[in-house]
C-alpha positions as YAML, in Angstrom:
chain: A
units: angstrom
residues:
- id: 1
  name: UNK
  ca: [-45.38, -36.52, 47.92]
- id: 2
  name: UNK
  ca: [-44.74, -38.24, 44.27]
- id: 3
  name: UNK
  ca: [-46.45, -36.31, 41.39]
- id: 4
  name: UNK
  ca: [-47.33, -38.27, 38.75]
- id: 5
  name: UNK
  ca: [-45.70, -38.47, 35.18]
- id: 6
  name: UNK
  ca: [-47.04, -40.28, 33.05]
- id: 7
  name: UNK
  ca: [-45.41, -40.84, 29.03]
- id: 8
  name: UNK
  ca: [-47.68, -39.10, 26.43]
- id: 9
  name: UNK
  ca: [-50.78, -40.99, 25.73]
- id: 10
  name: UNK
  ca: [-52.49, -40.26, 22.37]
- id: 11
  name: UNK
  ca: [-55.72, -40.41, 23.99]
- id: 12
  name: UNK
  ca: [-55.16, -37.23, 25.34]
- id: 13
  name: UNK
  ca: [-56.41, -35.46, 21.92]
- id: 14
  name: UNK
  ca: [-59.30, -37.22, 21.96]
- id: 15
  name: UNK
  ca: [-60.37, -36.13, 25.69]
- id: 16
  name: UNK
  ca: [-59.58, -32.79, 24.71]
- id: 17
  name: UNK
  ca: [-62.17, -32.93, 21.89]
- id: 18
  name: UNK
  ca: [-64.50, -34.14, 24.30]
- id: 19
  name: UNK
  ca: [-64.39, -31.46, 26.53]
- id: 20
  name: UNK
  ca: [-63.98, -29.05, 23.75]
- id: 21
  name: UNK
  ca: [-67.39, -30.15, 22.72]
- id: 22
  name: UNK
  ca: [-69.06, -30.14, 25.63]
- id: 23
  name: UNK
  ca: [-67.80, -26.88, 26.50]
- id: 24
  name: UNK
  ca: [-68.51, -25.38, 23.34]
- id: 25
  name: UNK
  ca: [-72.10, -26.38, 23.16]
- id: 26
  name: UNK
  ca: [-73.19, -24.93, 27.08]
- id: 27
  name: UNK
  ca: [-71.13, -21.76, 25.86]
- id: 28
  name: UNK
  ca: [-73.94, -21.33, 23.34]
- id: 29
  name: UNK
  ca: [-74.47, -17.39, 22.37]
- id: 30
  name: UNK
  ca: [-71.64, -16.62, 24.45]
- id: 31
  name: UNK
  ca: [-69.01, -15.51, 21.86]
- id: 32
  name: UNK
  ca: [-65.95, -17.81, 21.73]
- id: 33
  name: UNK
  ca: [-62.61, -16.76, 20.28]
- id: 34
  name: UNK
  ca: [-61.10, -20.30, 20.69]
- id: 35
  name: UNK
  ca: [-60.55, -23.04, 22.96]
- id: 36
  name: UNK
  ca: [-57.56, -24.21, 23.42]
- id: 37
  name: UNK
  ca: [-55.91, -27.50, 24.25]
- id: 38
  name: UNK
  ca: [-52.39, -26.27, 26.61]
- id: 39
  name: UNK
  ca: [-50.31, -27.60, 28.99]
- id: 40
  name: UNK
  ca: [-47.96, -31.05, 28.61]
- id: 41
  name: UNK
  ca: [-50.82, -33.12, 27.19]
- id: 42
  name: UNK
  ca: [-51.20, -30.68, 24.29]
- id: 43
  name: UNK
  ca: [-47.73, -31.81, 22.85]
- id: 44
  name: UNK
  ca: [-47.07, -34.97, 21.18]
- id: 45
  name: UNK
  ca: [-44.33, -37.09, 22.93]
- id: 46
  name: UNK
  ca: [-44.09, -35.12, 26.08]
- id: 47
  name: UNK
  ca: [-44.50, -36.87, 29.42]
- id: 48
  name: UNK
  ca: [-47.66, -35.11, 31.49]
- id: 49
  name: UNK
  ca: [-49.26, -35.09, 34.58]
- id: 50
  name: UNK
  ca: [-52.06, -36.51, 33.06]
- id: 51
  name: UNK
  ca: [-54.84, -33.59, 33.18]
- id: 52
  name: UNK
  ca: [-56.12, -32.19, 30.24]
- id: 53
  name: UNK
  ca: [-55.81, -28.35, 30.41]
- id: 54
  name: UNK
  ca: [-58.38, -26.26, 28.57]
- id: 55
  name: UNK
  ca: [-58.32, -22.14, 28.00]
- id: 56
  name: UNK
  ca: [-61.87, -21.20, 26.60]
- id: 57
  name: UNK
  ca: [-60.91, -17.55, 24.94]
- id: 58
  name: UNK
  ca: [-63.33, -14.85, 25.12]
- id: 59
  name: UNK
  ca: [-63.56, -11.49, 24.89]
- id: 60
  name: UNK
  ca: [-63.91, -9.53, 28.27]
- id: 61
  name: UNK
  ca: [-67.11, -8.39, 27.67]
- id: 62
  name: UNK
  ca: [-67.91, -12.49, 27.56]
- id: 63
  name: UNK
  ca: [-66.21, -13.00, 30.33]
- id: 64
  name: UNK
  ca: [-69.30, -13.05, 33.23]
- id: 65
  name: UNK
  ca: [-71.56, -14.81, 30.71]
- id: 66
  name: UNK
  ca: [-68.89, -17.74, 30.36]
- id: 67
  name: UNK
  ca: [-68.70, -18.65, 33.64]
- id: 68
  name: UNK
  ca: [-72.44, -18.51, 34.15]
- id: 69
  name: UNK
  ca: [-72.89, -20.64, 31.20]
- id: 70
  name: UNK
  ca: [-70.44, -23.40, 32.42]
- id: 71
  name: UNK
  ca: [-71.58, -23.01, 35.99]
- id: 72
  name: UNK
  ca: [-74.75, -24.25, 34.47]
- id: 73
  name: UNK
  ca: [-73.25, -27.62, 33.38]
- id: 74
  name: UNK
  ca: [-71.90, -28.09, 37.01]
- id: 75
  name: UNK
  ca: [-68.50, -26.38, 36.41]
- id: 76
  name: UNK
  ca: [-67.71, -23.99, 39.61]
- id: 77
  name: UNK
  ca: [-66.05, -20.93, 39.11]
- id: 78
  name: UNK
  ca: [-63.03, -20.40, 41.35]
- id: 79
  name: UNK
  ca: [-61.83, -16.73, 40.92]
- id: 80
  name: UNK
  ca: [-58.62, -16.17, 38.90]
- id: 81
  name: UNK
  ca: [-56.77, -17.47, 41.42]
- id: 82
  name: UNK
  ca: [-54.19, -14.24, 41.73]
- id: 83
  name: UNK
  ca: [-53.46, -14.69, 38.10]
- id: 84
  name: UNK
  ca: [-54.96, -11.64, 35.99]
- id: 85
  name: UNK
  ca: [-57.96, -12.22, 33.29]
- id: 86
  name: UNK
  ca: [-57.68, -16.29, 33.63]
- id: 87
  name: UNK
  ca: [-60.72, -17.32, 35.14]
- id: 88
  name: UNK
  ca: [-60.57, -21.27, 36.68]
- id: 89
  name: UNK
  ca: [-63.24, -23.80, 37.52]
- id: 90
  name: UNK
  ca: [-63.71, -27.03, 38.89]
- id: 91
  name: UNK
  ca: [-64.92, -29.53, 36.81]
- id: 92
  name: UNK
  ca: [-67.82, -31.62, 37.41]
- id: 93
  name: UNK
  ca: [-68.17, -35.47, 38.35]
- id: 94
  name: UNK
  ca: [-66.99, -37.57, 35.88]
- id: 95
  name: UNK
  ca: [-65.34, -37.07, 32.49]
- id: 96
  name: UNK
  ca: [-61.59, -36.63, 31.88]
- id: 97
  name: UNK
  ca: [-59.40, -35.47, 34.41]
- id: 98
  name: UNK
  ca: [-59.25, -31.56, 33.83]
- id: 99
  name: UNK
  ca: [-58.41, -28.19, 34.04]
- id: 100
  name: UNK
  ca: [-60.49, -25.11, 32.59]
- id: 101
  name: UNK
  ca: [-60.23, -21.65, 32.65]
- id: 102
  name: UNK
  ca: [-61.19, -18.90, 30.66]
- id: 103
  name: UNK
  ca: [-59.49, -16.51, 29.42]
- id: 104
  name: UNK
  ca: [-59.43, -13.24, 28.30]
- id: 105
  name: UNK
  ca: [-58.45, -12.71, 24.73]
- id: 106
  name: UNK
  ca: [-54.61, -11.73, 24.66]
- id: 107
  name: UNK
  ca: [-54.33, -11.68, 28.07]
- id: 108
  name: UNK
  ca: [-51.01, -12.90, 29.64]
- id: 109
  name: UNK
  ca: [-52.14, -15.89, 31.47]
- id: 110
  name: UNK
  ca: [-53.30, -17.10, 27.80]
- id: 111
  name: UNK
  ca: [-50.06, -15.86, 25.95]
- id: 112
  name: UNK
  ca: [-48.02, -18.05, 28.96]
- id: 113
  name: UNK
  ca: [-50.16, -21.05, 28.11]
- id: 114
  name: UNK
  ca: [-49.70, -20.65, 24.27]
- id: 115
  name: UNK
  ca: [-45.79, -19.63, 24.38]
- id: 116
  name: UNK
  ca: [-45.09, -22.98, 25.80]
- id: 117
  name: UNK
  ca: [-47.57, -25.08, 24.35]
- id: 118
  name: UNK
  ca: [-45.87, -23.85, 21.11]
- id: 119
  name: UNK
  ca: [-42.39, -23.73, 21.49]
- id: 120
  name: UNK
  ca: [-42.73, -27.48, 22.91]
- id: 121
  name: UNK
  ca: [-44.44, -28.25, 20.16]
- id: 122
  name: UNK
  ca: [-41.96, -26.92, 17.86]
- id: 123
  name: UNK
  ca: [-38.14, -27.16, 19.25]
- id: 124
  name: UNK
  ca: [-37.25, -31.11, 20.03]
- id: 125
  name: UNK
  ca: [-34.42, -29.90, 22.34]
- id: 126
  name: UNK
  ca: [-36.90, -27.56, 24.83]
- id: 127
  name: UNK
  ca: [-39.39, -30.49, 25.11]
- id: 128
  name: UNK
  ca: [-36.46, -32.90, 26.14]
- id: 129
  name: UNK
  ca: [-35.02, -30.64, 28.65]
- id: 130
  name: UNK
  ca: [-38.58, -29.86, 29.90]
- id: 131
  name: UNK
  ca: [-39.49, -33.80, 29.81]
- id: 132
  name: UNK
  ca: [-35.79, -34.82, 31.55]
- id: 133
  name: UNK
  ca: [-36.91, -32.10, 34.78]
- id: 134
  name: UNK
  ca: [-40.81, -33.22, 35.15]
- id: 135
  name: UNK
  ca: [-39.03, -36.91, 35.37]
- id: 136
  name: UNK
  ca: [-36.29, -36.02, 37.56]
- id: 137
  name: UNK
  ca: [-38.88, -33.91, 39.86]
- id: 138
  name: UNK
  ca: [-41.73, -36.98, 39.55]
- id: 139
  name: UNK
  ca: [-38.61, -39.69, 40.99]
- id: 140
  name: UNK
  ca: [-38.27, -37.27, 44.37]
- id: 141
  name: UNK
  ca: [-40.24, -37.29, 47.28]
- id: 142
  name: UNK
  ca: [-41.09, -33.48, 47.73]
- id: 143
  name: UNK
  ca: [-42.66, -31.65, 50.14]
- id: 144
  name: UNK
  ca: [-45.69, -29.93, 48.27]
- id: 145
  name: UNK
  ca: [-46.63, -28.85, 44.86]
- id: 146
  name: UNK
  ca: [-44.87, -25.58, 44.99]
- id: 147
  name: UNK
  ca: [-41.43, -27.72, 45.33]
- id: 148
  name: UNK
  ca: [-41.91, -29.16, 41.98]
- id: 149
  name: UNK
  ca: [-42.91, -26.11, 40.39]
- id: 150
  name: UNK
  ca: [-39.82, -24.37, 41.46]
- id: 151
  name: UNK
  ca: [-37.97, -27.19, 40.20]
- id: 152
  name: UNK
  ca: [-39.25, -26.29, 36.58]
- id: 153
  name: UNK
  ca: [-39.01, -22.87, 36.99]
- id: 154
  name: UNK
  ca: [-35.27, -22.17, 35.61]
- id: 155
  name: UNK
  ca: [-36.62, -24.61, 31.93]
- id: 156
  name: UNK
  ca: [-39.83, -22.69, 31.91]
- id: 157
  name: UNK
  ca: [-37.94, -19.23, 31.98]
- id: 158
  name: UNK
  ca: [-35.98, -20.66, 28.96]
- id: 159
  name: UNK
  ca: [-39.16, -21.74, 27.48]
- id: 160
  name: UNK
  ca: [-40.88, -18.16, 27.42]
- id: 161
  name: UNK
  ca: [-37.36, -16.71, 26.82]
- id: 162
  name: UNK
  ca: [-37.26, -18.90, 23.57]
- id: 163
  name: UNK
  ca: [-41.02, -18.31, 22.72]
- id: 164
  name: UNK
  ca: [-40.58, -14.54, 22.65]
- id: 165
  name: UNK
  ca: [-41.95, -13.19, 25.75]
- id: 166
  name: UNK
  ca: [-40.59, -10.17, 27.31]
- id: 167
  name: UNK
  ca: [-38.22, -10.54, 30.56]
- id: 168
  name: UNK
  ca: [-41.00, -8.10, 32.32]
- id: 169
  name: UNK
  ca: [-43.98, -10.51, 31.31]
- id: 170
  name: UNK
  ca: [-42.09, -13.68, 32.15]
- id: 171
  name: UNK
  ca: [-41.04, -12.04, 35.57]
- id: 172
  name: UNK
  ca: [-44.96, -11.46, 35.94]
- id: 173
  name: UNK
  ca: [-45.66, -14.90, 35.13]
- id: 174
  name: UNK
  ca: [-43.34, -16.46, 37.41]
- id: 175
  name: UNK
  ca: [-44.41, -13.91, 40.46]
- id: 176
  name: UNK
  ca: [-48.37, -15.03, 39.96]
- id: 177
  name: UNK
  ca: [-47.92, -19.09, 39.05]
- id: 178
  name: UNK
  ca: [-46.68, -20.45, 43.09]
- id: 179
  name: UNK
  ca: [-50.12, -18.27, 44.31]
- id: 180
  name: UNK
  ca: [-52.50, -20.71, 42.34]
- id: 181
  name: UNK
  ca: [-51.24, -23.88, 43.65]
- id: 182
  name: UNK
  ca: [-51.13, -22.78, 47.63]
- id: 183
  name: UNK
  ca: [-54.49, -21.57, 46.67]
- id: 184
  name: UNK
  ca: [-55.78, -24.71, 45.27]
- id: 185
  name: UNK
  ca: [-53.82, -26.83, 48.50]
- id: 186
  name: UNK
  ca: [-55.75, -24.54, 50.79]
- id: 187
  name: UNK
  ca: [-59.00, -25.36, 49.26]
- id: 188
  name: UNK
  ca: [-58.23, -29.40, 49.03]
- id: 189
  name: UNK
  ca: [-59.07, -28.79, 45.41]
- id: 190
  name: UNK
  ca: [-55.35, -29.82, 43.97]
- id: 191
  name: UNK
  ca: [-56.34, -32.98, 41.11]
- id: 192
  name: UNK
  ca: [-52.48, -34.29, 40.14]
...
């Protein structure tokens, strides 16, 4: 299998408002820390898989009303997927290609998805190392998803190193990540 890598496309922003939008206005009453634009479209000049990746924050108390409010715009809840306090959903039929999940203010799985959205953003020499693997890895012919995660792991442990996070927290991170994406495979529910 080839995953695709695609340079950074401007119009990435702009979906990202759209969804933010959108999101925000079904969320209604439900109190809303934040949403958050993460993953490789959320940095300029970074090649992506291109899927706009979206953390709604709440509070845990907000948590249940959250995903009853998008599952009432035709977003279906999927569980955390075996990563703590990150709750992830299918999107609905049409829109931009996406990922959303809520998450529980200051949780890890949002603190993971900020560290490197941030220290991209920030050091030029991360975001080349990071781009020159997801090119190298999107050129191969691998044999699942969980292959070209492992290929980023060692740059995304430097990542989180450089961001801050704690050797115990990244070790969490990395333990929880490979669980999603045999989860998603198993459910045919993998979108690039």
């Amino acid at each position: 299998m080839r995953v695709p890598v695609v340079p950074y496309d401007p119009a990435w922003v702009e979906a990202f408002e759209r969804i933010r939008s959108e999101v925000l206005s079904a969320l209604g009453e439900v109190a809303v820390d934040a949403v958050e634009h993460v993953g490789s479209t959320a940095v300029v000049g970074l090649v992506a898989k291109p899927v706009i990746d979206v953390d709604v924050v709440v509070p845990e108390h907000q948590v249940e009303a959250a995903i009853v409010a998008l599952g009432a715009i035709g977003y279906r809840h999927r569980g955390e997927l075996g990563i703590p306090d990150r709750h992830a959903f299918r999107a609905p039929a049409g829109g931009p290609a996406r990922h959303v999940y809520v998450c529980v203010a200051g949780s890890l799985a949002l603190r993971n998805h900020l560290a490197v959205r941030d220290t991209l953003r920030r050091d030029a020499g991360l975001r080349a190392e990071y781009a020159a693997v997801k090119c190298a890895l999107a050129e191969r012919d691998l044999d699942s998803m969980d292959e070209y995660l492992a290929g980023k792991n060692a740059v995304l442990h430097k990542i989180l190193d450089a961001a801050g996070l704690a050797s115990d927290e990244i070790g969490a991170i990395a333990a929880v990540n490979p669980a999603e994406w045999v989860w998603k495979r198993r459910q045919g529910d993998y979108a690039t």
